[in-house]
C-alpha positions as CSV (number, residue, x, y, z in Angstrom):
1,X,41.6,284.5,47.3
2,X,44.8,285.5,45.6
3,X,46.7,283.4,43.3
4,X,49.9,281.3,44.5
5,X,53.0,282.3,43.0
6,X,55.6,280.1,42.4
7,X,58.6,280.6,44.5
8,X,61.9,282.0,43.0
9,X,64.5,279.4,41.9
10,X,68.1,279.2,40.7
11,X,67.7,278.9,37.1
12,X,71.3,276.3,37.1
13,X,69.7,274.1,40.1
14,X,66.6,274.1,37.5
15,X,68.7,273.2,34.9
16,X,70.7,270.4,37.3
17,X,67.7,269.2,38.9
18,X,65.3,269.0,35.4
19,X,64.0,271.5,32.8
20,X,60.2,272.8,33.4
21,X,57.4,270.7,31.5
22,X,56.2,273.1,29.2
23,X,57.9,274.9,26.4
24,X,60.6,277.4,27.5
25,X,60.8,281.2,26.1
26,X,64.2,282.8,25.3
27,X,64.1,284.7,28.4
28,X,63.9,281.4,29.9
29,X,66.9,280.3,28.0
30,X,68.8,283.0,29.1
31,X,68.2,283.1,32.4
32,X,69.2,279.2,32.4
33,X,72.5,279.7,30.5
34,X,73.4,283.1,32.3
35,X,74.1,284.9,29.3
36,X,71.9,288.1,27.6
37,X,68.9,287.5,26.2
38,X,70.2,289.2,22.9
39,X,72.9,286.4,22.8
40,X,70.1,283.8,23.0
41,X,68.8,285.5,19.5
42,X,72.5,286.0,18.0
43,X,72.2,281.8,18.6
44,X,68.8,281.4,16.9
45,X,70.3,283.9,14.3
46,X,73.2,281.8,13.2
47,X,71.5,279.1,14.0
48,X,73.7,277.6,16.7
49,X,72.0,277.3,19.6
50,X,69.4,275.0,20.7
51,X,66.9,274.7,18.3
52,X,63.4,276.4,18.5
53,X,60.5,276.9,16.6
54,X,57.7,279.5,16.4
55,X,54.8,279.3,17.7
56,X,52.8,282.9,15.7
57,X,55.4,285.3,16.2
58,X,56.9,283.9,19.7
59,X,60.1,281.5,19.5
60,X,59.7,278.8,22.2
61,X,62.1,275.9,23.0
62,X,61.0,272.2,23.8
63,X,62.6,271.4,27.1
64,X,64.3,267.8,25.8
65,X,66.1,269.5,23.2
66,X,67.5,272.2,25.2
67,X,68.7,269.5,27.4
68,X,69.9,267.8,24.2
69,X,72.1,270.5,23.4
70,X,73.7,271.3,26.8
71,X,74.3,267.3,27.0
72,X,76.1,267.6,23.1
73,X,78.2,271.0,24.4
74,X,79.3,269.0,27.2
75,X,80.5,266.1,25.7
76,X,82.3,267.9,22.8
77,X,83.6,270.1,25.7
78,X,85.5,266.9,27.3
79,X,86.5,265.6,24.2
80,X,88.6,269.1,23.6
81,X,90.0,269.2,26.8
């Protein structure tokens, strides 16, 4: 019997609808922002993205603080405009 495979989603309706429940890579990341994935390391770099942490040599991002961060560049967003 083969595996299931989970079906393909729209990584913004992921984002809208609620992050995944387990730690997110930065091609994850990237594919939920839309940007490149060597942006998502220029972040991690200068240290303005959402925060991650390493796990051996992988970098992997905790779900309630990438939501943290979108909800923080949101509001600061409104308060420029």
């Amino acid at each position: 019997m083969a595996p299931k495979c989970a079906p393909e989603t729209d990584p913004q309706s992921t984002l809208r609808a609620g992050l995944p429940d387990r730690y997110l890579t930065p091609e994850d990341i990237a594919s939920l922002m839309s940007v490149p994935l060597e942006t998502v390391y220029a972040w991690r770099r200068k240290r303005t993205g959402p925060p991650g942490f390493r796990v051996g040599k992988h970098v992997r991002y905790d779900p309630a603080e990438v939501r943290a961060y979108v909800t923080q560049l949101k509001s600061l967003d409104r308060v420029a405009a």
